[in-house]
N, C-alpha and C positions, 0 to 999 in steps of 0.2 A: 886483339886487345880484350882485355876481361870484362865482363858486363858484371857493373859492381850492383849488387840487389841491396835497395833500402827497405829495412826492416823495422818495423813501429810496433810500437805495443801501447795498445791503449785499456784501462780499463785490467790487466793484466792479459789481454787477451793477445796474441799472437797474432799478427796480419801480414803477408810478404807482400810487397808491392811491386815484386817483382824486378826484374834488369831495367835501367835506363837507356841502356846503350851501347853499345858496343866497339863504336870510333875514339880514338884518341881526344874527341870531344866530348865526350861525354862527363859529367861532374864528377871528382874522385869522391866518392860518399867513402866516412870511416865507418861510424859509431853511432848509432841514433839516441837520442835522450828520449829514456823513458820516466811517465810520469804515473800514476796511478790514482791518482787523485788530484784535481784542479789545483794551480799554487795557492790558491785563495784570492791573498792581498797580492802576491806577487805577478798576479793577471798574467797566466799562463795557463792553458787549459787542454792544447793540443801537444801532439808530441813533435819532437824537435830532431835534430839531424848535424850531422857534423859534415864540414865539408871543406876541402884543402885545394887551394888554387893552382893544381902544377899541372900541365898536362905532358906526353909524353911517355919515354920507358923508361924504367929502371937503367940510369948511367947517361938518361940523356931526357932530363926534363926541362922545364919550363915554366917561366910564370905565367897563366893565364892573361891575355889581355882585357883589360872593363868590359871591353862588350862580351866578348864570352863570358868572364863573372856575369854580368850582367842576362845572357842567355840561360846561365846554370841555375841561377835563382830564381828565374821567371818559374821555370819547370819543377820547384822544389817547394813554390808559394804556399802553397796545401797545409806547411809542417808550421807551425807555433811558434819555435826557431832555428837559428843557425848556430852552430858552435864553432867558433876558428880557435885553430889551436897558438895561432904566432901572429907576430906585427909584418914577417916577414911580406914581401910581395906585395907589398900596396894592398893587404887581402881587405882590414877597415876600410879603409878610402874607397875600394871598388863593392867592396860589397852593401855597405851600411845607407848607401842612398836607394839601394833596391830593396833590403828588408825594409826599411821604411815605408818604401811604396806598395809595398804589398801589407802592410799592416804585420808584419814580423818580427820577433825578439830578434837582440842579436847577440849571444856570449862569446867574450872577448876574451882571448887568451895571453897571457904573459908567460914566456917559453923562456925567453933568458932573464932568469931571475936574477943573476949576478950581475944583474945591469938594470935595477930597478928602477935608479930613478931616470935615467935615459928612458926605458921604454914607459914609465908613465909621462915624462914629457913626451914622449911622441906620441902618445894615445891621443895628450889632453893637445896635441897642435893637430892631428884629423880632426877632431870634432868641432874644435874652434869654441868651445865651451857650450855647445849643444847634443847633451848626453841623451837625448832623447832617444827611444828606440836602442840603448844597450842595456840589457838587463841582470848582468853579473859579470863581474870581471874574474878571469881564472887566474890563479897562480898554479905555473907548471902542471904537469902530468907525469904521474907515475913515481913520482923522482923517490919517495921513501921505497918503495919497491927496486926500482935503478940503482939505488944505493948515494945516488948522486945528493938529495939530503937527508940530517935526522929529524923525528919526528918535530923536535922543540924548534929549529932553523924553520920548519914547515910552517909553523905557527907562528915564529916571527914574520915570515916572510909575508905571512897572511894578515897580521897587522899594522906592521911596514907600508905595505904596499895602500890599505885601506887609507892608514893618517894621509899618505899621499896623495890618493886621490880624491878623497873626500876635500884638501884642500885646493884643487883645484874643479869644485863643482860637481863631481861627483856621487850620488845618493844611490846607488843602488847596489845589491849583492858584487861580495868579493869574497872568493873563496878558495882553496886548492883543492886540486882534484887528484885522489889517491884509488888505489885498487882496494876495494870493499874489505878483504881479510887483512888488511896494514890497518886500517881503522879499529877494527875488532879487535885487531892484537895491540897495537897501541893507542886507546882513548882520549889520550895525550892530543890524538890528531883533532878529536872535536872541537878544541877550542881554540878561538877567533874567527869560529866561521859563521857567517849568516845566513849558511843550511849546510848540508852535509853533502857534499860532492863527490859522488864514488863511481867507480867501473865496476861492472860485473859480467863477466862474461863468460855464460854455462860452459861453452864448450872447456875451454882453456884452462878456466880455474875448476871445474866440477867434474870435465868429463862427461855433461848432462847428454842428453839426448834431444833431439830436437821440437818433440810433445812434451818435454817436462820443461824447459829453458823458463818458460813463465812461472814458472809454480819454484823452481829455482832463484829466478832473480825479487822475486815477490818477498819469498824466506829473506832472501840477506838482506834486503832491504828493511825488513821487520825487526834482524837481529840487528842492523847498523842503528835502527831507530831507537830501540831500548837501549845498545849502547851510549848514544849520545846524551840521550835523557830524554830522548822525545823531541830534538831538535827532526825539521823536515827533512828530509832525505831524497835528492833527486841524483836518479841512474843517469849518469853522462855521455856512458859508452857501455856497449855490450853486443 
């Protein structure tokens, strides 16, 4: 089995923390969130971690059971927060009582957006209208890059999705998450968000090198930031 290595950057600075594992138990880590500067108001200051409940091989996985969630996050405590990408798998319900107890953010993903307001009902029936401990709701990933939506559907769907949760109790970040050059090229994407949610990932998108990957994701982040107008800018994935 692969020893997936979480990678953090803090401060711009590059730090590997090396493999967690190497058994079918071990946490799937995607994407780490990088941040380069404290959220401020949005009281986040450490860097954060993506992480997917399945374990298993390719063609034959599984949901995680709670206590394993529950194992993965103990060993993950260290990071500021968790990012799930779906509602799938009980992943809220089993993860969200353990970022809580560790003092952890937790970003919440909405993956089938053609079923918005099912999955913000189902959001808002795990919490039971204690939103504590989630600190941005995503809309999808990737999907202008996928082709799957256009930019202006991205922006409805980003304030769609907000009027909906906001009335159901709801205050905090709701944003979509695109690959950094779909921003760039269409600015269109900045608006309705309550920061700018982007992927950047040296290797894939730049070809970077592995001593330059900071000083690369630093750049786009600078250009995302002048694009937007100066709206905050937090790396999702990379």
């Amino acid at each position: 089995m692969i020893a997936f290595a979480l990678v953090a950057v803090i401060l711009l600075q590059l730090v590997s923390a090396g493999p967690i594992g190497k058994s079918s138990d071990s946490p799937k880590v995607c994407n780490s969130i990088l941040t380069t500067k404290p959220l401020d108001t949005r009281g986040l200051s450490k860097p954060g971690i993506s992480y997917s409940p399945y374990t298993g091989v390719p063609g034959n996985t599984r949901c995680k059971t709670p206590e394993e969630v529950g194992n993965d996050i103990a060993r993950l405590q260290s990071y500021g927060m968790v990012r799930l990408y779906g509602l799938d798998c009980d992943q809220v319900k089993n993860v969200l009582p353990h970022t809580r107890k560790y003092g952890m953010q937790l970003m919440v993903g909405i993956y089938e957006v053609d079923k918005l307001d099912q999955q913000c009902n189902m959001l808002a029936d795990i919490v039971k209208g204690n939103w504590n401990g989630i600190h941005t709701v995503t809309i999808g990933n990737e999907f202008v890059l996928a082709g799957k939506k256009s930019p202006q559907q991205i922006v409805d769907l980003t304030r769609d999705a907000r009027a909906k949760l906001r009335a159901k109790g709801f205050n905090g970040s709701v944003v979509a998450v695109n690959v950094f050059y779909e921003v760039l090229q269409n600015p269109l994407l900045c608006q309705e968000q309550d920061y700018i949610a982007v992927n950047c990932h040296p290797f894939f998108d730049g070809k970077v090198l592995p001593e330059n990957a900071g000083a690369f994701v630093a750049e786009m982040r600078r250009q995302v930031t002048e694009k937007c107008g100066g709206k905050y800018v937090l790396i999702t994935g990379k």
